[in-house]
N, CA, C and O atoms as a Tripos MOL2 file, in Angstrom:
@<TRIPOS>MOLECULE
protein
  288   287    72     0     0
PROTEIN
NO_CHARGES

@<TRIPOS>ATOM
      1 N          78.2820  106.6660   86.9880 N.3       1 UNK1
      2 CA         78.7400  107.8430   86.3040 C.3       1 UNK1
      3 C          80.2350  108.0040   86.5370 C.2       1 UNK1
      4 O          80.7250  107.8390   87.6540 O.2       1 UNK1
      5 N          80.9550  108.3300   85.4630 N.am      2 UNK2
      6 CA         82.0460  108.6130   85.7930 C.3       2 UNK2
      7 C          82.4080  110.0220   85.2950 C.2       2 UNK2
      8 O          81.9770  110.6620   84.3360 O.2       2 UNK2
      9 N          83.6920  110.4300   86.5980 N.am      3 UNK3
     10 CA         84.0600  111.6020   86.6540 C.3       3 UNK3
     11 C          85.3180  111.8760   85.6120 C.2       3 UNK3
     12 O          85.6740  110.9080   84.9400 O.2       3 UNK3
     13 N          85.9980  113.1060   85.4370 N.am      4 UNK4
     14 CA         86.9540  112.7790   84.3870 C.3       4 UNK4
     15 C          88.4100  112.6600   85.1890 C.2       4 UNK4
     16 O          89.4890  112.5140   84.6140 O.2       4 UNK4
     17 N          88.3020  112.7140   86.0490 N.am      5 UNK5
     18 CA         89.6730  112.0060   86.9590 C.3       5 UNK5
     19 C          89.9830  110.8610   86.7510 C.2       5 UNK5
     20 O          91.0870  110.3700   86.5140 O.2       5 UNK5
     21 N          88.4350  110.1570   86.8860 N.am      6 UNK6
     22 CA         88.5330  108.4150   86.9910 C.3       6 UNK6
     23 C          89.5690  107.6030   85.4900 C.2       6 UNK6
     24 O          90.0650  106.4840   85.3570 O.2       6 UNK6
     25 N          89.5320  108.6470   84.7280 N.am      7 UNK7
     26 CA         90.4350  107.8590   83.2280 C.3       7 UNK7
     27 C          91.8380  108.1960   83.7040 C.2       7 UNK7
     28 O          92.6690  107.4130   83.2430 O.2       7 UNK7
     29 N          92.3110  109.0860   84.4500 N.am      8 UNK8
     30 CA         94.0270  109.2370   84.1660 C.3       8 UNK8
     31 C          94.7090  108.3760   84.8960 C.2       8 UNK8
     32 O          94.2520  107.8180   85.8930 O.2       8 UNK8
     33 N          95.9080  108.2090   84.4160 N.am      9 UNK9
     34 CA         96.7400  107.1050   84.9850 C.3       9 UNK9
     35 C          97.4320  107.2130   86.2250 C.2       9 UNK9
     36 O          97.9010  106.2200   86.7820 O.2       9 UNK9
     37 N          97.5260  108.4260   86.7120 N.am     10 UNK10
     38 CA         97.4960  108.3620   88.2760 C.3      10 UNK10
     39 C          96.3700  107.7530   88.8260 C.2      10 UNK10
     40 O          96.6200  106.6690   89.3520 O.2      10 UNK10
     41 N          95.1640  108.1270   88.8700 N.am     11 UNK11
     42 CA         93.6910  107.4490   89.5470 C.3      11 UNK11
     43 C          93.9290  106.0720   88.9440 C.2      11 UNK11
     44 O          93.6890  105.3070   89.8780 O.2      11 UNK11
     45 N          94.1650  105.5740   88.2150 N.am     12 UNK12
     46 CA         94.2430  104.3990   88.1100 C.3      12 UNK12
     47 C          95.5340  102.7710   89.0710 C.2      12 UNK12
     48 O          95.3670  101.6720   89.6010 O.2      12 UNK12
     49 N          96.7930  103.8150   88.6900 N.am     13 UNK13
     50 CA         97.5640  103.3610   89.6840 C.3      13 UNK13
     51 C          97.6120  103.3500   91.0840 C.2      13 UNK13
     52 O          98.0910  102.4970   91.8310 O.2      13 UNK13
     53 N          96.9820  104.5470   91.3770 N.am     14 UNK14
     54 CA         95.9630  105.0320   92.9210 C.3      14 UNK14
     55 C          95.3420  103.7390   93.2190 C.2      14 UNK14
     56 O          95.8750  103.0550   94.0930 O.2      14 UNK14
     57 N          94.4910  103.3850   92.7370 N.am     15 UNK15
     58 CA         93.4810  102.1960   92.7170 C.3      15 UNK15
     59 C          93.9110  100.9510   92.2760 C.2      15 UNK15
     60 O          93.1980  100.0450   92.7080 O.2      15 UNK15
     61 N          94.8710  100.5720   91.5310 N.am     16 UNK16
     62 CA         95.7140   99.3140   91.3360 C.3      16 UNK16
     63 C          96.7060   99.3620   92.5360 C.2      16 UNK16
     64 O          96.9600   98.1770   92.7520 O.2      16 UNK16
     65 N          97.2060   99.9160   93.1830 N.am     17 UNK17
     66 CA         97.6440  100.0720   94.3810 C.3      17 UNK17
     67 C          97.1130   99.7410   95.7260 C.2      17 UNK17
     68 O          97.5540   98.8260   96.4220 O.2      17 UNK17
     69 N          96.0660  100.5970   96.0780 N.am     18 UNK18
     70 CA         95.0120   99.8420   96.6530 C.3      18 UNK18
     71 C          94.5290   98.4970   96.7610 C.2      18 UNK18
     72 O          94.2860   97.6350   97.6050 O.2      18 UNK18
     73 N          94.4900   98.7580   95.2040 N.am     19 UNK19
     74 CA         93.8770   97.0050   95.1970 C.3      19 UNK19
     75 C          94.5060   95.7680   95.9340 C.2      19 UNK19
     76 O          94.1100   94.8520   96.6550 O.2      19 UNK19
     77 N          95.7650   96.2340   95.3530 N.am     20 UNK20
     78 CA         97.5150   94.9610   95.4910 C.3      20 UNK20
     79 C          97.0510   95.2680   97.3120 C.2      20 UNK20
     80 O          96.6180   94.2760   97.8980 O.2      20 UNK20
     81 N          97.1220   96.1950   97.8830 N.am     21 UNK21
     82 CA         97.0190   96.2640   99.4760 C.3      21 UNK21
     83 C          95.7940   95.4600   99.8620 C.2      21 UNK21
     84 O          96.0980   94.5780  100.6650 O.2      21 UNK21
     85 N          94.6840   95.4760   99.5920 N.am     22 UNK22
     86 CA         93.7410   94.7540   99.9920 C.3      22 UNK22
     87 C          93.8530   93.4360   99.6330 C.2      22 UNK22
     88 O          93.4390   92.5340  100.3620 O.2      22 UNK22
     89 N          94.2460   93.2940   98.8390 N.am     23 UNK23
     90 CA         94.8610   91.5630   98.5930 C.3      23 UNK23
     91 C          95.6070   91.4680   99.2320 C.2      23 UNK23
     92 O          95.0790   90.4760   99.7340 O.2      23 UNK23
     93 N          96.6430   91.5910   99.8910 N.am     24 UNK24
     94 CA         97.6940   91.2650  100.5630 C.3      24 UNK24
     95 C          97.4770   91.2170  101.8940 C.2      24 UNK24
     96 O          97.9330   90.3430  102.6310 O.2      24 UNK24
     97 N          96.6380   92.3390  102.3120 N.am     25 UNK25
     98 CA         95.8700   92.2350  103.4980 C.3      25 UNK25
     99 C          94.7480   90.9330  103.6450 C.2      25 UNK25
    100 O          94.4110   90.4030  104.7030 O.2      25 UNK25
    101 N          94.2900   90.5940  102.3090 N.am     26 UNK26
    102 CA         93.0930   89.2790  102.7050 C.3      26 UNK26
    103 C          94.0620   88.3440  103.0860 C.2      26 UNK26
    104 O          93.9210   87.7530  104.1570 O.2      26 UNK26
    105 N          95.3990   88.0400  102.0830 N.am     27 UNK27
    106 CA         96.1790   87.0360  102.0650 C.3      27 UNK27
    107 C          96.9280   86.7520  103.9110 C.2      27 UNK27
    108 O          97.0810   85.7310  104.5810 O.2      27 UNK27
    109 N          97.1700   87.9310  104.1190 N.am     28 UNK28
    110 CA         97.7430   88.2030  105.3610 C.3      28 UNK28
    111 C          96.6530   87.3410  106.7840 C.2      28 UNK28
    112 O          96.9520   86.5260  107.6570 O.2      28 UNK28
    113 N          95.3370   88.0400  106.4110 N.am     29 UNK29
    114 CA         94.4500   87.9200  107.6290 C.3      29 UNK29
    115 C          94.1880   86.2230  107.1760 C.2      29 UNK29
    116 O          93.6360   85.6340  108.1060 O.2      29 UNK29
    117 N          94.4450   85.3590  106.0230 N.am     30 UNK30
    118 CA         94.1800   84.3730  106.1070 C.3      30 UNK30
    119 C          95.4460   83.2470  106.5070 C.2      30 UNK30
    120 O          95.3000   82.0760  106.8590 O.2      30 UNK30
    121 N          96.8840   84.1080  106.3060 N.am     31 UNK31
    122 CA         97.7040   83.3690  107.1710 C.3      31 UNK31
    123 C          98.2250   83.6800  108.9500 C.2      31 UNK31
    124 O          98.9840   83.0970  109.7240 O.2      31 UNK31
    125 N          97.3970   84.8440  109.0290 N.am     32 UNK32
    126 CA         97.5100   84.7050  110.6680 C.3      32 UNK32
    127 C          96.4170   84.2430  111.7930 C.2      32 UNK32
    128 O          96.5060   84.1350  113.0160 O.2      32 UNK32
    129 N          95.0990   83.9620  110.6570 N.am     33 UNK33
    130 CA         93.5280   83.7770  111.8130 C.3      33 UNK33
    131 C          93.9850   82.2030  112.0560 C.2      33 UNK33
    132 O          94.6390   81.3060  111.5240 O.2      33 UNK33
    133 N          93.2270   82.4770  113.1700 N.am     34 UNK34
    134 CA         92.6190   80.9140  113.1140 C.3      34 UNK34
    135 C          92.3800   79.6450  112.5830 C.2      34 UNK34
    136 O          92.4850   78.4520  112.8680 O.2      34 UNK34
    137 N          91.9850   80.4580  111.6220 N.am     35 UNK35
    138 CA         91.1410   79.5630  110.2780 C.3      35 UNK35
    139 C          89.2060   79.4910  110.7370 C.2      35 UNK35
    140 O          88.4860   78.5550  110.3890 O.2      35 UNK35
    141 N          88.8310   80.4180  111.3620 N.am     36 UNK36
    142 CA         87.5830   80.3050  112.2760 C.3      36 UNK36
    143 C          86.6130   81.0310  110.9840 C.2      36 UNK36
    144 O          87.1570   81.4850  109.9770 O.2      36 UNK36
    145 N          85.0390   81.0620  111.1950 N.am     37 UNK37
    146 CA         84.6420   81.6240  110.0420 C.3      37 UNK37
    147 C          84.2120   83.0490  109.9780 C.2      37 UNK37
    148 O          83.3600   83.4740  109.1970 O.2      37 UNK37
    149 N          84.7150   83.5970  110.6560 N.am     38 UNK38
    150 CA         84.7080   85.0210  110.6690 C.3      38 UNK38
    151 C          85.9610   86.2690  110.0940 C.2      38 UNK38
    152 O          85.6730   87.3660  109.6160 O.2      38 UNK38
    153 N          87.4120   85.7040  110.3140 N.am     39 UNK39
    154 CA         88.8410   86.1740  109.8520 C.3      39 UNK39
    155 C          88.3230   85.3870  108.3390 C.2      39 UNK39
    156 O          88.3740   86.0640  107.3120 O.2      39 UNK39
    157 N          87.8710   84.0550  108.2740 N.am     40 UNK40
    158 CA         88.1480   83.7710  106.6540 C.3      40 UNK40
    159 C          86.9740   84.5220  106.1550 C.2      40 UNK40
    160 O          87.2050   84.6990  104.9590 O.2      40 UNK40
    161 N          85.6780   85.1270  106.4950 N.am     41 UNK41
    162 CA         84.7670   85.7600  105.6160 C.3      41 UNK41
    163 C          85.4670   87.1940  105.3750 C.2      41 UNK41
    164 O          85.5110   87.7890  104.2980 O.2      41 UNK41
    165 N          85.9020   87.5390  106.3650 N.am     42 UNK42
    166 CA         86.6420   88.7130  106.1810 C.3      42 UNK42
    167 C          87.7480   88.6740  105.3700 C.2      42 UNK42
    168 O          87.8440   89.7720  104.8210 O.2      42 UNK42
    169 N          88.4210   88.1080  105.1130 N.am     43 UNK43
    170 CA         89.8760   87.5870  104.2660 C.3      43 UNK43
    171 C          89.1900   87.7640  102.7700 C.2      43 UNK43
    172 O          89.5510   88.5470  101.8910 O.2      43 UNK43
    173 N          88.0120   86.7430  102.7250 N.am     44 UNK44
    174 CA         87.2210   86.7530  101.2170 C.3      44 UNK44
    175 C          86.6850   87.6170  101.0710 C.2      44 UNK44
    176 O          86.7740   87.7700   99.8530 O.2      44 UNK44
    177 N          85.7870   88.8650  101.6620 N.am     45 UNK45
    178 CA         85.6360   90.3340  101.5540 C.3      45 UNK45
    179 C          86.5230   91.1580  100.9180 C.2      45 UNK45
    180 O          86.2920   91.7100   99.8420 O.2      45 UNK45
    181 N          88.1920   91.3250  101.9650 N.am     46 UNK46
    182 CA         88.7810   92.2510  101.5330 C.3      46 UNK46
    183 C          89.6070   91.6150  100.5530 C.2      46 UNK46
    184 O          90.1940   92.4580   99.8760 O.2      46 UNK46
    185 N          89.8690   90.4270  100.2270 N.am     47 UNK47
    186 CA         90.3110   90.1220   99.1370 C.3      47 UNK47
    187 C          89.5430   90.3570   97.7280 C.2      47 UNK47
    188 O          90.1370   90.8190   96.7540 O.2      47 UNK47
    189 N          88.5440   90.0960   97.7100 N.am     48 UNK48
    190 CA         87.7440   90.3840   96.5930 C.3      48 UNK48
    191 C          87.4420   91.6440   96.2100 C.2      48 UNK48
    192 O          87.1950   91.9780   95.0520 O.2      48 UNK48
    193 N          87.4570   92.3950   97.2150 N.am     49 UNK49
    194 CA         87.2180   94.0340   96.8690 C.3      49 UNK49
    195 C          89.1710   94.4800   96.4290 C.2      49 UNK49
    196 O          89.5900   95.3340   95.6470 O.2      49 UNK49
    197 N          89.7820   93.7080   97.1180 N.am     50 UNK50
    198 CA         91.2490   93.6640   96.2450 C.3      50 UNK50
    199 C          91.6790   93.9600   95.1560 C.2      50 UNK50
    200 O          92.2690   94.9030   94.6290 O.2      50 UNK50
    201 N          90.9890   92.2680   94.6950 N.am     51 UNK51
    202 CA         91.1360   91.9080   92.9670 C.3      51 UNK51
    203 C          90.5460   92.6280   92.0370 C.2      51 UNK51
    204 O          90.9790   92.8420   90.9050 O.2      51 UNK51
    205 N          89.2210   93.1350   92.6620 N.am     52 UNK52
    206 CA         87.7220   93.9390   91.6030 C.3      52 UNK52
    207 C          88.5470   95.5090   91.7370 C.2      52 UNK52
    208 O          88.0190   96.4270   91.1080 O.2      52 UNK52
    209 N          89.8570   95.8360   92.5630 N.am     53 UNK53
    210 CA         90.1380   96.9560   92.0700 C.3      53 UNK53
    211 C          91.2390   97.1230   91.2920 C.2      53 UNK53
    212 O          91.4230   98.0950   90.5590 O.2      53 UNK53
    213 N          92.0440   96.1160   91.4460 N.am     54 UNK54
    214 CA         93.1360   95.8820   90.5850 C.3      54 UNK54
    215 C          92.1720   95.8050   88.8030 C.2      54 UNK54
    216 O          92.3390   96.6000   87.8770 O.2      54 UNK54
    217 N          91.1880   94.5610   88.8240 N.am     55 UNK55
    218 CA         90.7320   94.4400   87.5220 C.3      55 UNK55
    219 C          90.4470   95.6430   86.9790 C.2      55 UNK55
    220 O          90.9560   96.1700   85.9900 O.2      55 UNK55
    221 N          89.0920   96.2750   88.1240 N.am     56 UNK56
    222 CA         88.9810   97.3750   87.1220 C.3      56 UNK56
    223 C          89.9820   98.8850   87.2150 C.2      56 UNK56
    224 O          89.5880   99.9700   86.7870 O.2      56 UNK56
    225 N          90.6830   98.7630   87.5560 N.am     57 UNK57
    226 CA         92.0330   99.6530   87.0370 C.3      57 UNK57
    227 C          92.9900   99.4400   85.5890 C.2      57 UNK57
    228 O          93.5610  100.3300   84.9580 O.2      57 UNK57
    229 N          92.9640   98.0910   85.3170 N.am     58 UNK58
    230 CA         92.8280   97.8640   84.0230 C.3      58 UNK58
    231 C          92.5280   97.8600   82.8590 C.2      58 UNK58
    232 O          93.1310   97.9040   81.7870 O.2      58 UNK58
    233 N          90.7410   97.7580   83.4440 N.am     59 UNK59
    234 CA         89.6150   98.1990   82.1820 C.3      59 UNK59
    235 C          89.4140   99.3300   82.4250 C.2      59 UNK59
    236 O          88.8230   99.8650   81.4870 O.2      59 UNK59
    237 N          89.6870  100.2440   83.5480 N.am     60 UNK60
    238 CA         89.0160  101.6180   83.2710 C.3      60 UNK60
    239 C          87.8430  101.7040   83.4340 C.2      60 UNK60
    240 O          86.9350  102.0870   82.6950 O.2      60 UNK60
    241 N          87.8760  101.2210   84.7490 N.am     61 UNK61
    242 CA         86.1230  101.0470   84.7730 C.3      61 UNK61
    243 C          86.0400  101.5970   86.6620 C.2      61 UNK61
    244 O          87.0210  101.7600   87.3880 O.2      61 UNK61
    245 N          85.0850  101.7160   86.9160 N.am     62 UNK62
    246 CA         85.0130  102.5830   88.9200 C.3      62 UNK62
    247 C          85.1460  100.9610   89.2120 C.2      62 UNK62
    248 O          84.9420  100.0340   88.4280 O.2      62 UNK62
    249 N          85.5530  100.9240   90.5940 N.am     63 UNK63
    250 CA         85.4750   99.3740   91.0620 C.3      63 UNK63
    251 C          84.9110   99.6610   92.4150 C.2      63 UNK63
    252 O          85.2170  100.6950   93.0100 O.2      63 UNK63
    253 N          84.0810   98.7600   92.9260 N.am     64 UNK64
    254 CA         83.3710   98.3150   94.1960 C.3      64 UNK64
    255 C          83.5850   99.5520   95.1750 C.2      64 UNK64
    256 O          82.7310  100.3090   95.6360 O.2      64 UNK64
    257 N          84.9570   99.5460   95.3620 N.am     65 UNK65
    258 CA         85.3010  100.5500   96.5660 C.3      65 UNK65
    259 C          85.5670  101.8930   95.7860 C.2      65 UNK65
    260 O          86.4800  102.4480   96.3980 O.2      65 UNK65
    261 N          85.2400  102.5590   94.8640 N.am     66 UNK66
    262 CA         84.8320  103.6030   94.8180 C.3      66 UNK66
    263 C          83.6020  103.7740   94.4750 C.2      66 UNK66
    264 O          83.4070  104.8530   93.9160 O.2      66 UNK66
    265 N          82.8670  103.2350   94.5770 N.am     67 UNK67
    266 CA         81.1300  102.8860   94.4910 C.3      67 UNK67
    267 C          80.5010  103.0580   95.7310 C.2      67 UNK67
    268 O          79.3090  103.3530   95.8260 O.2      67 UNK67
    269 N          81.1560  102.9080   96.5660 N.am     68 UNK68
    270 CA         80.6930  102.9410   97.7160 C.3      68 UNK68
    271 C          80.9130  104.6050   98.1260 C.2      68 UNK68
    272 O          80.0970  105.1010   98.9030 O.2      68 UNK68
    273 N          81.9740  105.4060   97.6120 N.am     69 UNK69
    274 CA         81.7420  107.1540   98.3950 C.3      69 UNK69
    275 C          82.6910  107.0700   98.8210 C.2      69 UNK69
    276 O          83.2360  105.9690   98.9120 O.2      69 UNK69
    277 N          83.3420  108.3450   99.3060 N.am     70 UNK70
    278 CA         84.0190  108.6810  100.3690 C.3      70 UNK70
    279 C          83.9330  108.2500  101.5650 C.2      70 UNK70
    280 O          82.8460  108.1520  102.1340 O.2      70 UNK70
    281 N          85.1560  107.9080  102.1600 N.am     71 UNK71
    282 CA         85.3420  106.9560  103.2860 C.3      71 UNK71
    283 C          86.1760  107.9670  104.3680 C.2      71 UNK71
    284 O          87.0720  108.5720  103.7800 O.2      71 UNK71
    285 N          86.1050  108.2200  105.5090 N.am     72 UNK72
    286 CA         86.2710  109.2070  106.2000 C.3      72 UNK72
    287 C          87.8690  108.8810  106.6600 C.2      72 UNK72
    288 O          88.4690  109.6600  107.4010 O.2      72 UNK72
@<TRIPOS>BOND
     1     1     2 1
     2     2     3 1
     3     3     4 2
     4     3     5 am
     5     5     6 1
     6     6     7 1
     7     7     8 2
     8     7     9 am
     9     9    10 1
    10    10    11 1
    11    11    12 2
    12    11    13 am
    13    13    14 1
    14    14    15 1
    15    15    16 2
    16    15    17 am
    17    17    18 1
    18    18    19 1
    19    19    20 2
    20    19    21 am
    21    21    22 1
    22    22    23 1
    23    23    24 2
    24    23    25 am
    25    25    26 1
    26    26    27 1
    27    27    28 2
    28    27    29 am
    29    29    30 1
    30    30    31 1
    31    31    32 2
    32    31    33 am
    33    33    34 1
    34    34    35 1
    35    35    36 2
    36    35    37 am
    37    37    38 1
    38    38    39 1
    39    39    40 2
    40    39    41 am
    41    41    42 1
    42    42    43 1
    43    43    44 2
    44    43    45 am
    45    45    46 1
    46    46    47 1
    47    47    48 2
    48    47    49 am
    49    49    50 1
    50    50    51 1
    51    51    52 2
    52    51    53 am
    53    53    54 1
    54    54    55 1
    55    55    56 2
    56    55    57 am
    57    57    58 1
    58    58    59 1
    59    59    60 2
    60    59    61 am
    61    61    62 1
    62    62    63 1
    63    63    64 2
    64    63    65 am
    65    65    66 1
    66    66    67 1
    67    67    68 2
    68    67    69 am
    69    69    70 1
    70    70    71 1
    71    71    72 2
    72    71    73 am
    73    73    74 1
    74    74    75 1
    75    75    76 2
    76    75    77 am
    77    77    78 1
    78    78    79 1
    79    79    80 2
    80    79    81 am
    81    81    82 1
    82    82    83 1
    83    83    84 2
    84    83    85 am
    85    85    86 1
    86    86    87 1
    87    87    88 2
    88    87    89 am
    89    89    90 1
    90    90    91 1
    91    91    92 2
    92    91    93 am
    93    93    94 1
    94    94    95 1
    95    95    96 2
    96    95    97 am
    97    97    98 1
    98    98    99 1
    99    99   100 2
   100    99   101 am
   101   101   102 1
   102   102   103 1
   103   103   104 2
   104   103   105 am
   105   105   106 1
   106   106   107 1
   107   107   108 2
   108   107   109 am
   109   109   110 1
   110   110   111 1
   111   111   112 2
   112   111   113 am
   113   113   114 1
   114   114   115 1
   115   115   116 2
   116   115   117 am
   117   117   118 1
   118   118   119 1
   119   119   120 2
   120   119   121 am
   121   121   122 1
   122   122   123 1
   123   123   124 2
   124   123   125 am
   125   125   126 1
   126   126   127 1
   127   127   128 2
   128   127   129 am
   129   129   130 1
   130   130   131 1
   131   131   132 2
   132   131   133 am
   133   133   134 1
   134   134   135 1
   135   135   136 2
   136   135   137 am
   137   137   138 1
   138   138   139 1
   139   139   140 2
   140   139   141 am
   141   141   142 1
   142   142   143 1
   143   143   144 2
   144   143   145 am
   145   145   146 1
   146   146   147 1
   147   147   148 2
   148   147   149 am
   149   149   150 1
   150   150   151 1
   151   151   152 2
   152   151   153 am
   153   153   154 1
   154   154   155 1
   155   155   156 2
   156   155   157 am
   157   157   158 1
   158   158   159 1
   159   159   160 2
   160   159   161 am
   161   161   162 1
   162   162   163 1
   163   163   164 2
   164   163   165 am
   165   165   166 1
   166   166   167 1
   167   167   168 2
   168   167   169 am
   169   169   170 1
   170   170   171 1
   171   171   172 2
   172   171   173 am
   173   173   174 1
   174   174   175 1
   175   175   176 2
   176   175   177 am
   177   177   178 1
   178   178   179 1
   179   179   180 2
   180   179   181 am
   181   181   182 1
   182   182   183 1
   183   183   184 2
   184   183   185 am
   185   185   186 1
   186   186   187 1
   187   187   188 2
   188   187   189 am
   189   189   190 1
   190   190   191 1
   191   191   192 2
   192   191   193 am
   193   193   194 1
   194   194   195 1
   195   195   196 2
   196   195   197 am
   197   197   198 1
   198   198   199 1
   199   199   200 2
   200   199   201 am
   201   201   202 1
   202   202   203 1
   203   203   204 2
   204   203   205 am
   205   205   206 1
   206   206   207 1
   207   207   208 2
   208   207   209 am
   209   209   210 1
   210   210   211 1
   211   211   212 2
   212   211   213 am
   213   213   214 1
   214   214   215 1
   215   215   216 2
   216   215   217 am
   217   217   218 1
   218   218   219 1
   219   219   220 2
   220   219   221 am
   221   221   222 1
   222   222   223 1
   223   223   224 2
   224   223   225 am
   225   225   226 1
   226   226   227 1
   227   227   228 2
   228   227   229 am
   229   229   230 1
   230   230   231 1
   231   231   232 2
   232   231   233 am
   233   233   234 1
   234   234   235 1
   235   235   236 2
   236   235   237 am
   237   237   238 1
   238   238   239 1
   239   239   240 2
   240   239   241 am
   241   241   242 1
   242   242   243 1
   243   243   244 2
   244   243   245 am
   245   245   246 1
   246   246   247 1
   247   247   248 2
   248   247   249 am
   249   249   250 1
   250   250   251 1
   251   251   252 2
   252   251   253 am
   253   253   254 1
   254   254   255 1
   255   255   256 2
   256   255   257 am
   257   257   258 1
   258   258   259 1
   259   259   260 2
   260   259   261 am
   261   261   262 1
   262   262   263 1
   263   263   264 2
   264   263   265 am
   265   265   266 1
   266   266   267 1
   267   267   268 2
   268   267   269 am
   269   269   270 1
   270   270   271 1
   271   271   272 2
   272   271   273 am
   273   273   274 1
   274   274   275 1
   275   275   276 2
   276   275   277 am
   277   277   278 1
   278   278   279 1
   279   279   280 2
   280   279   281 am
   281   281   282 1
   282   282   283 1
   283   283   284 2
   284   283   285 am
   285   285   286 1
   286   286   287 1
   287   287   288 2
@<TRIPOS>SUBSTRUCTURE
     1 UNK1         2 RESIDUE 1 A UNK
     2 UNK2         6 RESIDUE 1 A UNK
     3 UNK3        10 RESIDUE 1 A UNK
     4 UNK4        14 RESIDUE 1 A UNK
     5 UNK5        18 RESIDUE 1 A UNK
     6 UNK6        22 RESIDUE 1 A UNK
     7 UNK7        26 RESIDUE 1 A UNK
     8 UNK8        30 RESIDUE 1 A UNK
     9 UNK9        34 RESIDUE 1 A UNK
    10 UNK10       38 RESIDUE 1 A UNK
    11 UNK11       42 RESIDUE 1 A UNK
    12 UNK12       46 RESIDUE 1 A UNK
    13 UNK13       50 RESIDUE 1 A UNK
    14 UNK14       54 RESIDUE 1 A UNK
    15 UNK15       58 RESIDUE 1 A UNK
    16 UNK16       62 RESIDUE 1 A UNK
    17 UNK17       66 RESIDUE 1 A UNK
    18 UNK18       70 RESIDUE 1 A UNK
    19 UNK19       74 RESIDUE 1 A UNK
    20 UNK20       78 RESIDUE 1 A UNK
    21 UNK21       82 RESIDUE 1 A UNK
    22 UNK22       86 RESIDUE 1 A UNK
    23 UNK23       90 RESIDUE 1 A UNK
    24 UNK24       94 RESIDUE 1 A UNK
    25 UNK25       98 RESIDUE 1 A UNK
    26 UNK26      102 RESIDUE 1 A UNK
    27 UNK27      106 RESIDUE 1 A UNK
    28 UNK28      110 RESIDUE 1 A UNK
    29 UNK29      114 RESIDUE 1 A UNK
    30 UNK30      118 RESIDUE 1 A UNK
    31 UNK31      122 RESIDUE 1 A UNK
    32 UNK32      126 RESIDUE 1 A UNK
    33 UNK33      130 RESIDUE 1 A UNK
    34 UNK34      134 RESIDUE 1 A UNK
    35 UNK35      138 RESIDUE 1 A UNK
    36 UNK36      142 RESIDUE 1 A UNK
    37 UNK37      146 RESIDUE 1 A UNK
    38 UNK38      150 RESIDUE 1 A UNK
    39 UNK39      154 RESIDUE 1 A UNK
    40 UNK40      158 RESIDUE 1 A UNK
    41 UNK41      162 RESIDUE 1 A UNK
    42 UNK42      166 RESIDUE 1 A UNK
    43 UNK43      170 RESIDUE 1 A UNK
    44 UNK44      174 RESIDUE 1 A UNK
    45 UNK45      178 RESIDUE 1 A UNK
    46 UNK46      182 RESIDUE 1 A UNK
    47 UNK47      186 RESIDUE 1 A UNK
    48 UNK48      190 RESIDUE 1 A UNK
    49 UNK49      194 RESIDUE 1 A UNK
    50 UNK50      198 RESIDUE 1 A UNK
    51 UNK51      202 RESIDUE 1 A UNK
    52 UNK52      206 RESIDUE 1 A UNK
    53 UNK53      210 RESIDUE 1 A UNK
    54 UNK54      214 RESIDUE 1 A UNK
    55 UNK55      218 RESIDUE 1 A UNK
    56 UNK56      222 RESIDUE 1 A UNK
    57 UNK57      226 RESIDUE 1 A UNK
    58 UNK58      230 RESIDUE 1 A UNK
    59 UNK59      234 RESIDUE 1 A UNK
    60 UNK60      238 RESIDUE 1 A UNK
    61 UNK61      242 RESIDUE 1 A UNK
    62 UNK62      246 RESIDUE 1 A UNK
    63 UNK63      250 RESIDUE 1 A UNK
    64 UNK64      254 RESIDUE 1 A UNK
    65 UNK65      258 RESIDUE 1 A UNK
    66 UNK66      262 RESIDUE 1 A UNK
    67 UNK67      266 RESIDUE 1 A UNK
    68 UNK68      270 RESIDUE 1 A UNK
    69 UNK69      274 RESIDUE 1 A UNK
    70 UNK70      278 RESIDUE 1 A UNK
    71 UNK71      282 RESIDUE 1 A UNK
    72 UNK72      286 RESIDUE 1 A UNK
C-alpha cells in the first residue's frame, strides 16, 4: 500500500539518497574486509538493498527498506 508521501520528490530523493549510502557502504565493507564470507555476505545485503532503493526511487515504487517499517 502506498501512502501519499511516498510519490513526492522529496521522499523520493530521501530514498535515492539512502540508497547511493548503502551502496557505498557495501562497496566500502568490500574494500576494507578480509574478503572472508561473512563482510562479503554482508557487503551483498547492504548493497542490494542499496541499488533496490535507488531503482525504486525512480519508478516510484516503496523499495525493500521501506517494507520493512520503521527502524528505531
Amino acid at each position: 500500500m502506498v501512502n501519499s508521501a511516498s510519490g513526492s520528490t522529496t521522499y523520493r530523493l530521501v530514498t535515492a539518497a539512502f540508497g547511493l549510502l548503502f551502496a557505498i557502504v557495501g562497496v566500502a565493507i568490500v574494500v576494507v574486509s578480509d574478503r572472508t564470507v561473512g563482510p562479503m555476505l554482508a557487503a551483498a545485503v547492504i548493497g542490494i538493498l542499496g541499488v533496490d532503493a535507488i531503482v525504486s526511487s525512480f519508478r516510484n515504487k516503496p523499495s525493500l527498506l521501506s517494507r520493512i517499517g520503521p527502524l528505531p
